[in-house]
C-alpha positions as CSV (number, residue, x, y, z in Angstrom):
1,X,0.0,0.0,0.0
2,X,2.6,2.6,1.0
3,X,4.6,2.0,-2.6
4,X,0.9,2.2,-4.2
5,X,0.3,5.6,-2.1
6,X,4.2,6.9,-3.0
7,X,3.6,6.8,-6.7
8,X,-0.1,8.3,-6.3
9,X,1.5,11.1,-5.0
10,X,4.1,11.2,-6.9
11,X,2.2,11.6,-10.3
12,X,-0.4,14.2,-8.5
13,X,2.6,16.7,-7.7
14,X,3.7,15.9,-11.5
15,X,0.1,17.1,-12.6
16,X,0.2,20.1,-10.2
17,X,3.0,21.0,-11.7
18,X,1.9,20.8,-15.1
19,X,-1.3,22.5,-14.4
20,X,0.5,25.1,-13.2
21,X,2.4,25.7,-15.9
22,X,-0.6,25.6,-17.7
23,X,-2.1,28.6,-16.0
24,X,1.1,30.7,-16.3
25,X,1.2,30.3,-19.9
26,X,-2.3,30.9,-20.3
27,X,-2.1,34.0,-18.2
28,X,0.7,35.4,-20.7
29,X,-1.4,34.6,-23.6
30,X,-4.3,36.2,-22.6
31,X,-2.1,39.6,-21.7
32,X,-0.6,39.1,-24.6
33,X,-3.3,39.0,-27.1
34,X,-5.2,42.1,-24.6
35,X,-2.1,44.0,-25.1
36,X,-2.1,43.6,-28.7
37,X,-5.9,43.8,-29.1
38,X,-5.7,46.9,-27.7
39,X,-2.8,48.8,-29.6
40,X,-4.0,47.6,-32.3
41,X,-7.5,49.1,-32.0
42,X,-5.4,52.4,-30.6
43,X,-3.0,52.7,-33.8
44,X,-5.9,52.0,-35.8
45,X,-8.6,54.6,-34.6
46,X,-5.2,57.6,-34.9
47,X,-4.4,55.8,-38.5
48,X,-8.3,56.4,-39.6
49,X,-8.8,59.9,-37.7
50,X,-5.8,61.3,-39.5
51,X,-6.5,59.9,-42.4
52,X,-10.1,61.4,-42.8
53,X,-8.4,64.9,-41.6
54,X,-6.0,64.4,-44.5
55,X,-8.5,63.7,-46.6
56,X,-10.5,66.7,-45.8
57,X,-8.0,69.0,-46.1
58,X,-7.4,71.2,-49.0
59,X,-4.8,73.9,-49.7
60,X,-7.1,75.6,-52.1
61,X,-10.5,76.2,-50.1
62,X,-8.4,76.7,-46.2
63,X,-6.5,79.8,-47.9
64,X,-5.4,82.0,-45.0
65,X,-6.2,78.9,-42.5
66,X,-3.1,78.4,-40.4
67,X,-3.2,74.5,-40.5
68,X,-0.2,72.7,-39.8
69,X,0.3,70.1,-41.8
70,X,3.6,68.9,-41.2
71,X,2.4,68.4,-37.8
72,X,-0.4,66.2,-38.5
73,X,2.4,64.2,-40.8
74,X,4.8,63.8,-38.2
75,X,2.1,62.1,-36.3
76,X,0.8,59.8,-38.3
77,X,3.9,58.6,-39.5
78,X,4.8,57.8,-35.6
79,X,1.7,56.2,-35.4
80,X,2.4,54.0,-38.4
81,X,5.8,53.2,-36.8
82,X,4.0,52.1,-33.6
83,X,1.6,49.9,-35.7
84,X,4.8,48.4,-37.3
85,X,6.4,47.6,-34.2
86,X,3.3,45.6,-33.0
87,X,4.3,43.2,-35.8
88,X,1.4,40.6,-37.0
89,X,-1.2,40.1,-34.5
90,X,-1.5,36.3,-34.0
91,X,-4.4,35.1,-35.5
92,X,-3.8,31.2,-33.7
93,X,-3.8,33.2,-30.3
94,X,-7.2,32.0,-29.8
95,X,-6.9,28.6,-31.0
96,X,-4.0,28.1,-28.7
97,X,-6.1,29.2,-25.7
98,X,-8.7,26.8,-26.4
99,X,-5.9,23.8,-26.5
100,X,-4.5,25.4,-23.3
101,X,-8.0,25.2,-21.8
102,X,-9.0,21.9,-22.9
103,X,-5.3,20.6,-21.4
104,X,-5.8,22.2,-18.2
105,X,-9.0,21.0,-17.9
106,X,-7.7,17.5,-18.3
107,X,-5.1,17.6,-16.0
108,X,-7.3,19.3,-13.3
109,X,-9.7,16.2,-13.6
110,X,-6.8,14.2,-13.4
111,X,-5.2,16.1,-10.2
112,X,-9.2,15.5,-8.7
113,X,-8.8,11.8,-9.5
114,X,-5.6,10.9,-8.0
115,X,-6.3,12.7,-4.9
116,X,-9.8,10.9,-4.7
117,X,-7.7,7.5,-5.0
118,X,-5.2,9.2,-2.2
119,X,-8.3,9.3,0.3
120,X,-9.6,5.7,-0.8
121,X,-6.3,4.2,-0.3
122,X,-5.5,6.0,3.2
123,X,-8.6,5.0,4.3
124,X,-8.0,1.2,3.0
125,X,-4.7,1.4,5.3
126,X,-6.2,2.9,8.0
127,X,-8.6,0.1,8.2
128,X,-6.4,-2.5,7.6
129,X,-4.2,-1.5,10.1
130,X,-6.9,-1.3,12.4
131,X,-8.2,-4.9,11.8
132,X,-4.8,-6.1,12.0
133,X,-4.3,-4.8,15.5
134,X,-7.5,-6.9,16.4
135,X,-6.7,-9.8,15.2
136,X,-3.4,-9.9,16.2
137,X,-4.1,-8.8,19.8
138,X,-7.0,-11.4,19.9
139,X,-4.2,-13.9,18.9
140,X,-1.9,-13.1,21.3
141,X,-4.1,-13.2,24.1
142,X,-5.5,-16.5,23.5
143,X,-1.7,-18.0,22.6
144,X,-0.6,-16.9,26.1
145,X,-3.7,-18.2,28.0
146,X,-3.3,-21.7,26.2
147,X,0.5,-21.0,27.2
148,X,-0.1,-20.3,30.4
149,X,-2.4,-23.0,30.7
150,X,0.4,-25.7,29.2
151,X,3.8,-24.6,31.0
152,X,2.6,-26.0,34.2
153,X,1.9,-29.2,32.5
154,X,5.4,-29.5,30.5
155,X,7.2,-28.2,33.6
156,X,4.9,-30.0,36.3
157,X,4.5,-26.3,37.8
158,X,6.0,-22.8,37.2
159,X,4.5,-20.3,35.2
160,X,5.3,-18.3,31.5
161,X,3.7,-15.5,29.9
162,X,3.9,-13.4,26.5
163,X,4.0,-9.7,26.4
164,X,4.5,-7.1,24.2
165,X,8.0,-5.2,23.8
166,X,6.9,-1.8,23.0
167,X,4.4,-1.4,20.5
168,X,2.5,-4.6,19.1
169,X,4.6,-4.1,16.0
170,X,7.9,-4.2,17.8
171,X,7.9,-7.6,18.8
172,X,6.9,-10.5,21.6
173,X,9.2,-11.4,24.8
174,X,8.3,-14.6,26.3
175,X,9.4,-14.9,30.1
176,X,9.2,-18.1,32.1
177,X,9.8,-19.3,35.6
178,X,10.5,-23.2,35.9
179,X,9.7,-24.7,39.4
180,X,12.3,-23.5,42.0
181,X,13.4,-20.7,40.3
182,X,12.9,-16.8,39.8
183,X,10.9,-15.0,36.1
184,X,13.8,-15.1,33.5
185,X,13.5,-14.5,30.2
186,X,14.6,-17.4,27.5
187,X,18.1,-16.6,27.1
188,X,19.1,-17.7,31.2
189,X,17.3,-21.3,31.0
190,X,19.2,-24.1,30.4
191,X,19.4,-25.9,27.5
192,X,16.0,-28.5,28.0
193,X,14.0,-25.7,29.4
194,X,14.4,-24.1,26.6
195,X,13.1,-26.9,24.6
196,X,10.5,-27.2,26.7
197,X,9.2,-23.4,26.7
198,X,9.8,-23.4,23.4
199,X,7.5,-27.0,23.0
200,X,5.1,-25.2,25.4
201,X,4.4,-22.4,22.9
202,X,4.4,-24.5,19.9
203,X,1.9,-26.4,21.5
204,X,-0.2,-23.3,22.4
205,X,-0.4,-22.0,19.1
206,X,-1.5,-25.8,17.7
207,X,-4.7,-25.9,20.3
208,X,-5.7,-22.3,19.1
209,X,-5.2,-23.2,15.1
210,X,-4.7,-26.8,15.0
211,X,-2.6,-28.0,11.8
212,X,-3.5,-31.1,9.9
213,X,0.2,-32.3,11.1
214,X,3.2,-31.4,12.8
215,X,6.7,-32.3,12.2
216,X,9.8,-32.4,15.3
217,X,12.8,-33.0,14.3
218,X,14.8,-34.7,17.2
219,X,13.2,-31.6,19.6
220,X,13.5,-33.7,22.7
221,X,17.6,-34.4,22.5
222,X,18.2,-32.1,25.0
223,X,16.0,-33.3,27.5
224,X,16.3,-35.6,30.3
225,X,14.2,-39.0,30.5
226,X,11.8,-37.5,33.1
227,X,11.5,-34.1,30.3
228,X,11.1,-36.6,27.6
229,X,8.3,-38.5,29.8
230,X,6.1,-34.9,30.0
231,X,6.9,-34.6,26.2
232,X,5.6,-37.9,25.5
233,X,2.5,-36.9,27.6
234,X,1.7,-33.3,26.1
235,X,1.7,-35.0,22.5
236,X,-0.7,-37.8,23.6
237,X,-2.5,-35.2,24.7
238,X,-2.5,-33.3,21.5
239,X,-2.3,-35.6,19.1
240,X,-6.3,-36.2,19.0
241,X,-6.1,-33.3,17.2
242,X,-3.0,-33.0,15.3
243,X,-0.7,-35.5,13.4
244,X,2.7,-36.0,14.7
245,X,5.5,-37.1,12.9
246,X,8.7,-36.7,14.7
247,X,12.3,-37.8,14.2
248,X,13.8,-39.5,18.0
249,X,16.3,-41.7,19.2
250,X,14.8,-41.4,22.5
251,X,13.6,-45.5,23.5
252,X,11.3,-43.9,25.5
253,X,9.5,-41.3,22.9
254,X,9.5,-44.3,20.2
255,X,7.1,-46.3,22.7
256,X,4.2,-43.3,22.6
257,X,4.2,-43.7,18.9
258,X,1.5,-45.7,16.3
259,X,4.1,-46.4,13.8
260,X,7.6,-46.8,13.0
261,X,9.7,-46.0,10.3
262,X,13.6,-46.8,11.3
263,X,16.4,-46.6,8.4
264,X,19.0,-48.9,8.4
265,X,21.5,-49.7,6.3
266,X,22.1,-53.9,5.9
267,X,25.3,-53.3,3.8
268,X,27.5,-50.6,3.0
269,X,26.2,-47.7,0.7
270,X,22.3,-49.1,0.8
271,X,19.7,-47.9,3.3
272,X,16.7,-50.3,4.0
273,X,13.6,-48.5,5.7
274,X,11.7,-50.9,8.2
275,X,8.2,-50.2,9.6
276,X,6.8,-51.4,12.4
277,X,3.2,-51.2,14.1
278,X,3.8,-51.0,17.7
279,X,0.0,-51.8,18.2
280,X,0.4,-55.4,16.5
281,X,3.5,-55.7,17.6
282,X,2.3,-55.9,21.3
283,X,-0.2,-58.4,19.9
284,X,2.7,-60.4,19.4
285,X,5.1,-59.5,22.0
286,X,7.7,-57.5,20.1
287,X,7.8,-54.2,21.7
288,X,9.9,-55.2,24.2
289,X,12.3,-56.6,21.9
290,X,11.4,-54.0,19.4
């Protein structure tokens, strides 16, 4: 939207500019042809009037009239060196104000336009911006009850919270306090209560927008058999829900599974993949040998 609203703008002080140049040269155009319209119509009323005094003049019937001629002359011949200095009157004067119009006309509907889209798109943002806020806010707050809600169950007690930074575009901190010990942020935990914080809010988001499945890639390696145990409990728990398919070595997360898939590799440079059903293979007495 803002690179949308940038070039909007952009082209609107393009076309205020052009439209003001418009104006200007349709300002000198119209004191232009004024100016000329009105010398013109000057020179030509002193051209005519000495003219017909010219005309009417005669040496033989103004006997003993003291006329001066070479007055008059001297006059009209400045007045026909003004008219030559107004050169030729331009007859396309008007033709060009009528394209300067039309143009200006144009680019003031355009000006109109753009800053009508301005408006429509400001308000668009505004109102995104506003939704976004209440979704994400209604987000957060439900990830951090089902948060709070889950870290005592990973952790068998304690307590962890989201909050906001600064401004809820600035970013999330998520602080936690295991059993036993004092509200730290991620950073100071140890190495499996970090996984398991981290677990905790994965989970959290999954029971608020459950995915059709999940993948964990070897997540519980840093924890300790009783950790793994609570692990193996929170996905029973979510896994009536949610798919899991996760990559272990942990014995003891393999036994919470359905199905496995284990790689091996029978001779050098060839992998075999072997599946096993641990549902029919208690049937049968293999999981413990499994």
């Amino acid at each position: 939207w803002q690179v949308e609203l940038n070039s909007v703008q952009s082209k609107q002080q393009q076309l205020t500019e052009q439209r003001q140049q418009q104006q200007q040269q349709d300002e000198q155009l119209r004191a232009q042809l004024e100016e000329k319209r009105l010398a013109w119509q000057s020179v030509k009323s002193d051209y005519q009037h000495y003219s017909e005094q010219l005309k009417d003049l005669n040496s033989e019937i103004i006997t003993g009239l003291q006329i001066d001629v070479t007055a008059h002359q001297q006059k009209l011949a400045k007045a026909q060196q003004q008219f030559d200095k107004l050169g030729a009157v331009n007859l396309a004067a008007s033709e060009e104000y009528e394209e300067v119009s039309t143009r200006f006309a144009e680019l003031s509907h355009q000006i109109e336009d753009l800053e009508n889209t301005v408006s429509q798109l400001q308000a668009a943002m505004k109102s995104i911006d506003q939704e976004t806020r209440k979704l994400f806010m209604s987000t957060f707050d439900q990830i951090n009850a089902e948060l709070q809600e889950l870290f005592p169950k990973v952790f068998n007690g304690g307590e962890a919270s989201l909050s906001l930074e600064d401004d809820w575009q600035s970013g999330v901190k998520l602080m936690a306090r295991p059993p036993g010990k004092r509200n730290s942020s991620l950073a100071l935990l140890s190495g499996g209560e970090k996984a398991l914080t981290a677990l905790a809010l994965v989970f959290a988001i999954f029971r608020l927008n459950p995915a059709p499945f999940c993948v964990l890639d070897e997540v519980d390696a840093p924890l300790d058999d009783a950790n793994v145990g609570r692990f193996c409990n929170l996905v029973k728990e979510l896994s009536e829900q949610v798919q899991f398919i996760y990559i272990t070595h942990n014995k003891l997360a393999m036994t919470m599974a359905t199905d496995l898939l284990g790689v091996t590799m029978p001779e050098p440079g060839t992998s075999k993949l072997v599946t096993v059903n641990l549902e029919e293979a208690a049937e049968y007495g293999l999981v413990a040998e499994a």
